[in-house]
C-alpha positions in Angstrom: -45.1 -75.7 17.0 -44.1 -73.3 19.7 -45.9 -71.6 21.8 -45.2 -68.1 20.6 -46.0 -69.2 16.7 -49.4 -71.0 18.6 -50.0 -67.8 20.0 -49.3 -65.4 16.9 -51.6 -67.7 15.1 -54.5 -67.7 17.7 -54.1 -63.6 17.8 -54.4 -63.3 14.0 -57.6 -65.9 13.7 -59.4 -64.3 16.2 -58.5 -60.7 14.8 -60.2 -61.7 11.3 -62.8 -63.9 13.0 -63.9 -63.2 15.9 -65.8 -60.8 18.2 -66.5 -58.8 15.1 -69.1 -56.2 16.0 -68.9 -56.9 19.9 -65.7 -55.6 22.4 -63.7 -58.9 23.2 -64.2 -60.2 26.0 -61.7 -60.6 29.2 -60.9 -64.7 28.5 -59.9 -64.0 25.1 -57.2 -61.5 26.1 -53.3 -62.0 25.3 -50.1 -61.4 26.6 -47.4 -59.3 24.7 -45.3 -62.3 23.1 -48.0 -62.8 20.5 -47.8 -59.2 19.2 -43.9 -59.0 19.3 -44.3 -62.4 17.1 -46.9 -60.9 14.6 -45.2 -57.6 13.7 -41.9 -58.8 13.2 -43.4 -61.9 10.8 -45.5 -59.0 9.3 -42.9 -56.7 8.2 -39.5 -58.1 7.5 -41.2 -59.2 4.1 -40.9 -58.5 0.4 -41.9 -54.7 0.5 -37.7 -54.5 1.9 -36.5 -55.9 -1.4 -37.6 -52.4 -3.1 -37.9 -49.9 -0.3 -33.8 -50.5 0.1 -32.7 -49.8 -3.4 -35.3 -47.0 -3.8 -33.8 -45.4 -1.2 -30.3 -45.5 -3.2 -31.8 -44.5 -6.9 -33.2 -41.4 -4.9 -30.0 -40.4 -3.2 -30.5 -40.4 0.0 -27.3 -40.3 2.1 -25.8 -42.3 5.4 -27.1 -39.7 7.8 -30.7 -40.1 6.2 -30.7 -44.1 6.0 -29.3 -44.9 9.4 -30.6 -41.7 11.6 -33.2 -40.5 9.7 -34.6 -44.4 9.5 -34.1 -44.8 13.0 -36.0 -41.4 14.1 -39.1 -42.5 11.8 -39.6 -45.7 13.0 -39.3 -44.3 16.4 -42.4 -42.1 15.9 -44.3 -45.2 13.9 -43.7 -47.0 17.2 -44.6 -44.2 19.6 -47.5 -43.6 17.3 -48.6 -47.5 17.4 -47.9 -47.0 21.8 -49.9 -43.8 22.8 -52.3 -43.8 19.9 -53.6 -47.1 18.4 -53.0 -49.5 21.1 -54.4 -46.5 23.6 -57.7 -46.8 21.6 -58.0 -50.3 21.0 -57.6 -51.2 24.4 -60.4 -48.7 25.6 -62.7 -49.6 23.2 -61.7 -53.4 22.1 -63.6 -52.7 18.7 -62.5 -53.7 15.3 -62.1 -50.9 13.0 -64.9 -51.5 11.0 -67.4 -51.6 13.6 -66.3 -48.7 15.3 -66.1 -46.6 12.4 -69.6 -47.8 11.5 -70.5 -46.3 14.6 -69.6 -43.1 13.9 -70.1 -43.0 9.7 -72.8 -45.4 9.8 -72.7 -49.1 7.1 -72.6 -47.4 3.9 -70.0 -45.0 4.7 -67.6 -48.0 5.9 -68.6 -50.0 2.5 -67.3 -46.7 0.7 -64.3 -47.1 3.1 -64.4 -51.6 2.2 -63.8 -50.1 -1.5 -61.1 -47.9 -1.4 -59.5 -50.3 1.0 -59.8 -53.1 -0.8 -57.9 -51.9 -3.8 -55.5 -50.2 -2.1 -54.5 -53.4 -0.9 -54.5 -55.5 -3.9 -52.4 -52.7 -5.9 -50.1 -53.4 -2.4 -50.4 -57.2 -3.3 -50.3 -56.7 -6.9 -46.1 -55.0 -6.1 -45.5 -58.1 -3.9 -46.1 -60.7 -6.8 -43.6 -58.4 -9.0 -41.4 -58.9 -6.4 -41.5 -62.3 -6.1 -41.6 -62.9 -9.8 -37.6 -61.5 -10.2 -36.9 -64.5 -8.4 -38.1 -67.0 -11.1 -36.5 -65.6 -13.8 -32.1 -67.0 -12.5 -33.7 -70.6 -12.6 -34.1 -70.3 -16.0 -31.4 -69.6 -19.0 -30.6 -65.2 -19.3 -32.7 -63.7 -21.6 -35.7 -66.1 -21.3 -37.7 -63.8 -18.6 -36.9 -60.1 -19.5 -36.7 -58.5 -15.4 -38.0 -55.4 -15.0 -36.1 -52.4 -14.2 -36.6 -48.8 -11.8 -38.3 -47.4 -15.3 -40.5 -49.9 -16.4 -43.9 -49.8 -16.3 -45.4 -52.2 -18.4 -44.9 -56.0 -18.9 -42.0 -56.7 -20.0 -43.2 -59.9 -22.1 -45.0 -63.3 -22.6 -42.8 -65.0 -20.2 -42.9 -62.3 -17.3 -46.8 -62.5 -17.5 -47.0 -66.2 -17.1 -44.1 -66.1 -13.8 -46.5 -63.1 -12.6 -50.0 -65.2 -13.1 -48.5 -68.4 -11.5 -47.2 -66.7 -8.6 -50.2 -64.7 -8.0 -52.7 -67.8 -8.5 -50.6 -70.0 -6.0 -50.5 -66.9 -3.4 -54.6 -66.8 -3.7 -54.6 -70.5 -3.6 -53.0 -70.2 0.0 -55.3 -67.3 0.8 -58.1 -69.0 0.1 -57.3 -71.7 3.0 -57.8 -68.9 5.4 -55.8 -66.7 8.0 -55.0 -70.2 9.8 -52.4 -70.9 6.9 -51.6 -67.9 5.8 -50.3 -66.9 9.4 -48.0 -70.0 9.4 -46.6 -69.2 5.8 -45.6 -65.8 7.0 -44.1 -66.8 10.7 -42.3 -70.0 10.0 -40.6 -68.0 7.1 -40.2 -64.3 9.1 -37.1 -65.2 11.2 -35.4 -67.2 8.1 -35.7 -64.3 5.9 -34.3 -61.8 8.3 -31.0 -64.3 8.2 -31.1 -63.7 4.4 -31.4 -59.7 4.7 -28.6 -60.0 7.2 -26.0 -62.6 4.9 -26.8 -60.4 2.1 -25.3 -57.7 3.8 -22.3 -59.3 4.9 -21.7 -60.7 1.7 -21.8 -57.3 -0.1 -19.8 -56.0 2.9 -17.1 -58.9 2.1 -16.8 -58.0 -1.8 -16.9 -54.4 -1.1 -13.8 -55.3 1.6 -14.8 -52.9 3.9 -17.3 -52.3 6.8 -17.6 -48.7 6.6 -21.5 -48.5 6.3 -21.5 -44.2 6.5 -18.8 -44.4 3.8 -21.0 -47.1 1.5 -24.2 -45.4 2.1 -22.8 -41.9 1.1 -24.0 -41.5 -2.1 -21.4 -40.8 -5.4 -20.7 -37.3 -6.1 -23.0 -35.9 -9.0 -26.1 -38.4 -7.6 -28.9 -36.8 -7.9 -30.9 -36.2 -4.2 -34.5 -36.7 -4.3 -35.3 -37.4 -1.0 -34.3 -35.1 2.3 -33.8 -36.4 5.6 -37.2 -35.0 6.7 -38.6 -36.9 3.7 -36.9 -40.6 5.0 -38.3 -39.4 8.6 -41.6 -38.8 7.2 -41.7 -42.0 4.9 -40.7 -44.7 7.7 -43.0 -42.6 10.0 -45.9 -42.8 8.0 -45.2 -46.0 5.4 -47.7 -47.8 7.4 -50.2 -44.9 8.4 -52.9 -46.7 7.3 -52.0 -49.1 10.0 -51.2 -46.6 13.0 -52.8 -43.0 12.5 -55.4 -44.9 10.2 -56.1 -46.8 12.8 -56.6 -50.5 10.8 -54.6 -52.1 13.5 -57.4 -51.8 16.3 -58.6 -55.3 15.2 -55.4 -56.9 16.3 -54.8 -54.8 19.4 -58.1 -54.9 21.0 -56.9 -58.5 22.2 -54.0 -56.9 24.0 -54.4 -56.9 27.7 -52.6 -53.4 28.3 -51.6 -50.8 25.8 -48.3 -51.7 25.9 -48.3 -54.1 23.3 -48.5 -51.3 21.4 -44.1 -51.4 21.6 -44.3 -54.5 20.3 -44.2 -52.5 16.7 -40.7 -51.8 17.3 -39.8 -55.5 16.4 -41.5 -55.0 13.1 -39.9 -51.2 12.3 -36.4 -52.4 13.6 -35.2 -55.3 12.0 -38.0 -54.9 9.0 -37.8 -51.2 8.1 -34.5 -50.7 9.6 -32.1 -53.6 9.5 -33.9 -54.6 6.2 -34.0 -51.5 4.7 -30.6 -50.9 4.9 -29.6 -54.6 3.8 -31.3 -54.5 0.8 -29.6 -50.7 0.3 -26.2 -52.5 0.2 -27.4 -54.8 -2.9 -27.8 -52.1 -5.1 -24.9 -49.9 -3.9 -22.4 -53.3 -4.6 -24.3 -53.4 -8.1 -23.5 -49.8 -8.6 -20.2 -50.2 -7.8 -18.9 -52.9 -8.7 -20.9 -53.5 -12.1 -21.7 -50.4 -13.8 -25.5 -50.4 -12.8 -27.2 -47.2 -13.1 -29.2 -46.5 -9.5 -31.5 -44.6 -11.4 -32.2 -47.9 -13.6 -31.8 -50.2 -10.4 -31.4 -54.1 -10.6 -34.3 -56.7 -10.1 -34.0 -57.8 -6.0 -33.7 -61.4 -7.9 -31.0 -61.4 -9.7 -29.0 -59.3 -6.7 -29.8 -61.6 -3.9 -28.8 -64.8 -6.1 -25.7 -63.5 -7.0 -25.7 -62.7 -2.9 -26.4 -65.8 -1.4 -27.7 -68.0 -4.5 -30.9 -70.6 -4.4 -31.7 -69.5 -0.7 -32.0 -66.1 -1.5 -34.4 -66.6 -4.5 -35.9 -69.0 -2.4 -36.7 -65.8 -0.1 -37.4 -63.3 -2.2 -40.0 -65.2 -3.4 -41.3 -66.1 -0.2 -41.0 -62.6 1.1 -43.6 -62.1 -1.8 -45.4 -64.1 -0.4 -45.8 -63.3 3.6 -47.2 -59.1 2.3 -49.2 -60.8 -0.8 -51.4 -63.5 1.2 -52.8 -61.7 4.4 -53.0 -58.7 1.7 -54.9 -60.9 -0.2 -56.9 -62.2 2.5 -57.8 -58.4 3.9 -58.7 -57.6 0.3 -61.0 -60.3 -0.1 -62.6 -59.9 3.2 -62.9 -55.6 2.4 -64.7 -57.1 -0.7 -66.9 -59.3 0.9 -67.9 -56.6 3.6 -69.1 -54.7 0.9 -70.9 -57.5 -1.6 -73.8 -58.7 0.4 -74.1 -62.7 0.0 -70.6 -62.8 -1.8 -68.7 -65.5 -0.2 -65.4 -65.1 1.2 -63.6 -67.7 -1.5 -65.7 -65.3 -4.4 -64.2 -62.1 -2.2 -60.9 -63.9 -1.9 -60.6 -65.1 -5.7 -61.5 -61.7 -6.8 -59.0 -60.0 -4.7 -56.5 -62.3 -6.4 -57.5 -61.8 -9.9 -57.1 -58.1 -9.2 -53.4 -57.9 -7.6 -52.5 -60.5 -10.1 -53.4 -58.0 -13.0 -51.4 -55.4 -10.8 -48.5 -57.4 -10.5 -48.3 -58.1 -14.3 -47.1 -54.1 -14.3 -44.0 -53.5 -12.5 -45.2 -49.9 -12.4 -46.9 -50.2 -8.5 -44.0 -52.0 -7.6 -41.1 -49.4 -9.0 -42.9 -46.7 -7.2 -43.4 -48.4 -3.9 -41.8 -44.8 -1.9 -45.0 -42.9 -3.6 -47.5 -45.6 -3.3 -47.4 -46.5 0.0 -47.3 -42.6 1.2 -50.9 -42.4 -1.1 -52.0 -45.6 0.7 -51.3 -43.7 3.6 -53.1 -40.7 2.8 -56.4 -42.0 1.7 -56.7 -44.0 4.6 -55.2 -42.0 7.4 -58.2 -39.4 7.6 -60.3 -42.1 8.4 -58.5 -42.9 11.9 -58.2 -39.3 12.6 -61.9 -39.0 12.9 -61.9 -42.0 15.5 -59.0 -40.6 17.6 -61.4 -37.5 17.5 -64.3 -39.4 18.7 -62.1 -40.9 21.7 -60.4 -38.7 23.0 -62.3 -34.9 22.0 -65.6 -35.6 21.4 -67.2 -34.7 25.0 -64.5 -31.9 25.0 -65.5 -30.1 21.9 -69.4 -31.0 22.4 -70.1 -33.6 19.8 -72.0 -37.1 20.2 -69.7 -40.0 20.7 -70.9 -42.7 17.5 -73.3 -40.3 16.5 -74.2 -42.8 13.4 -75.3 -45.5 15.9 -77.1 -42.9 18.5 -79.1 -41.3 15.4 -79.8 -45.0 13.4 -78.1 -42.7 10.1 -75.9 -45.3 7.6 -74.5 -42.6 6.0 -72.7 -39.6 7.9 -72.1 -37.1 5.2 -69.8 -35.1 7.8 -67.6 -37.7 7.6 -67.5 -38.4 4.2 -66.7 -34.4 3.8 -64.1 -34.5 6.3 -62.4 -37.4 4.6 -62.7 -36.4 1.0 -61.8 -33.1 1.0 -58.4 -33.1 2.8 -57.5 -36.5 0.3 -58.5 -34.2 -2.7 -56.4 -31.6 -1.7 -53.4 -33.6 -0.9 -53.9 -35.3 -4.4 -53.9 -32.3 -6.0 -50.8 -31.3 -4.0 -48.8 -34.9 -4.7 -50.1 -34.3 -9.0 -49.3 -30.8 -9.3 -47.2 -29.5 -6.9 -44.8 -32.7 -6.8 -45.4 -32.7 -2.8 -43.5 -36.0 -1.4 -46.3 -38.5 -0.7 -45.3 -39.4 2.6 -45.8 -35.9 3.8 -49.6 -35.5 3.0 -51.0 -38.0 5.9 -50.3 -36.3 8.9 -51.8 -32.7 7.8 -54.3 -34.7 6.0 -55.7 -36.9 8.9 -55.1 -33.6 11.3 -57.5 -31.5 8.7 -59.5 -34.5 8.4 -60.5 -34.4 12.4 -60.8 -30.6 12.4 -62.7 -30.4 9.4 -65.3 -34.1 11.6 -65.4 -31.0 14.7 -66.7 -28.3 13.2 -69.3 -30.4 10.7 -70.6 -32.4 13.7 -71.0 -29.1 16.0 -73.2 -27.8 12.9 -75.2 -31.1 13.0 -75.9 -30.9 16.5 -76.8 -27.3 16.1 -79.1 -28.1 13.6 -80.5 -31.1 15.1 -81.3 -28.9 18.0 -82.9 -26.1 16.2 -85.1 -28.6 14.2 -86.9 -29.9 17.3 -87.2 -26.8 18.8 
């Protein structure tokens, strides 16, 4: 094993594991190589199989996918660099226990919930994925593949490919991070070599290399998404990670916040180079076949024809490196919030759930919108820490008032979190509001909202022992 995949390993252990409700300690610090390693392996993965193509049913154009791509990802990075990593490596706290801090332990096992089944539902579109690879290894017709519109099961034999699949990714779940960190980096840099062949494959049928002219869509295609709305959607795909502030377990082992650029491996050749590979698949099917973008064609059946056994081979295995730590961090949200449930229990429930999520391709064909509401339910939650870093003594309000006062439930933050989400929901439902723009306005209304409901508290508290 090399030292870099040692290393990835060791960082991800020791972010599930270790130091969980203590700051780490100096010796168990590491350099930058291990975070450059983990985000890549993290997301060049099976989420770029559907992103791509949904990008082509909702008509965005050449400018969109290769400047507007490259401008989001540029914030996500900067937004990892200056904000996350900033925060993590001042206070070198996991999420969780910082946020207890501040919203106190039954506050963050409202905040286990909501995160746990956001991430099997994000699991749940990974074993879909995976799933249109097993259907070319048997004779057509057999497995019925789902398409852009379908939303339900599309019969006996797609259920069984879904419940295998999903069962053998919480089989390797249950092993631990440990295995479920080499399944995803041994396979990371292989995969990106399929994305890339499948591109110059399509680029050789299509005999040209003109990638503005192939990305322009048809004349009469109907546009659904705006260049603001691919800036905003690369920008905030992972906001739950960034803004939201998840990622503080994994940086708080980095010994300077610069290992906050090492998110730029991940958003360039995953949500970049990826994104745009798996574009070209559809736009070759659209072309050269018939196939209706607003229909689409299952990721397996387009990379076989690509590149053949490899590329099922990878499509299912790019299933697999989202599902399993998905998985995992489900089953651990669960067991965070189950007192005496054991992690396997946590774990095996967790995989019972995205299994019944992947059984309908429904999370899977709207990935655009679900990961935007991902975003926006969790995003909030981050905003109130960056207000407790960095405002807190500025605006007059206790630093981890939870833990000063001995309160397990802050109601000001449940206020500030739920009633910026509601509103965005009822914004995304009625208004048809893209989802990827609610999370920034949402986690800024979320920290505003923290401010002037903890300067009331304080008041209060004051005037009460007076």
């Amino acid at each position: 094993m090399s030292d870099l995949m040692h290393d990835v390993e060791e960082l991800e252990h020791d972010a599930g594991s270790e130091y969980e409700r203590q700051r780490v300690p100096q010796k168990a610090l590491k350099g930058p190589s291990a975070f450059w390693g983990m985000y890549a392996g993290e997301h060049t993965a099976g989420t770029e199989f559907m992103i791509g193509p949904l990008f082509v049913k909702w008509g965005a154009d050449a400018f969109g996918l290769i400047v507007g791509l490259f401008l989001g990802n540029l914030l996500a990075v900067l937004t990892w660099r200056y904000l996350t990593a900033t925060i993590a490596c001042e206070q070198r706290l996991t999420l969780y226990y910082k946020l207890e801090k501040i919203a106190g332990g039954l506050l963050v096992k409202l905040y286990n919930l909501a995160n746990g089944l956001l991430f099997c539902f994000l699991a749940g579109s990974m074993i879909t994925v995976s799933a249109t690879a097993v259907g070319p290894f048997f004779p057509p017709g057999t497995i019925e593949m789902p398409t852009f519109q379908s939303t339900m099961p599309t019969g006996p034999a797609w259920v069984i490919s879904c419940i295998a699949i999903g069962v053998a990714m919480t089989l390797v779940a249950l092993k631990g991070y440990g295995v479920v960190a080499q399944v995803g980096h041994y396979a990371a840099p292989w995969m990106f070599l399929v994305f890339v062949a499948c591109a110059l494959v399509t680029l050789g049928r299509l005999h040209t290399a003109d990638l503005w002219a192939l990305l322009t869509p048809a004349e009469g295609t109907p546009r659904t998404i705006s260049f603001v709305g691919i800036v905003f959607f690369a920008w905030f795909c992972n906001a739950a990670m960034h803004i939201g502030m998840a990622d503080l377990s994994v940086l708080r082992f980095a010994k300077q916040p610069s290992a906050g650029w090492a998110s730029a491996s991940g958003m360039f050749l995953g949500h970049y180079v990826a994104w745009i590979c798996a574009a070209l698949l559809l736009i070759y099917w659209v072309r050269q076949h018939g196939v209706d973008p607003q229909v689409g064609k299952d990721p397996g059946t387009m990379v076989n024809d690509a590149v053949g056994w490899a590329g099922l081979i990878c499509v299912i295995i790019a299933g697999w490196t989202t599902a399993n730590p998905t998985i995992y961090r489900a089953g651990l949200a669960f067991q965070a919030m189950i007192p005496g449930m054991s992690r396997v229990a946590a774990t095996m429930l967790a995989g019972g759930l995205c299994i019944a999520a992947g059984i309908f391709p429904a999370f899977a064909m709207n990935l655009l919108d679900f990961v935007g509401i991902y975003g926006t339910i969790l995003a909030p939650v981050g905003a109130i820490i960056v207000v407790d870093h960095f405002f807190a003594d500025a605006v007059g309000i206790p630093r981890d008032p939870a833990e000063r006062s001995g309160s397990a439930f802050n109601v000001s933050v449940l206020i500030a979190w739920l009633v910026p989400v509601a509103v965005a929901m009822w914004l995304y439902k009625t208004q048809g509001v893209f989802a990827s723009y609610l999370p920034l306005p949402c986690a800024i209304a979320c920290g505003l909202i923290y401010i002037v409901l903890s300067k009331m508290a304080a008041r209060d508290a004051i005037a009460v022992r007076a």
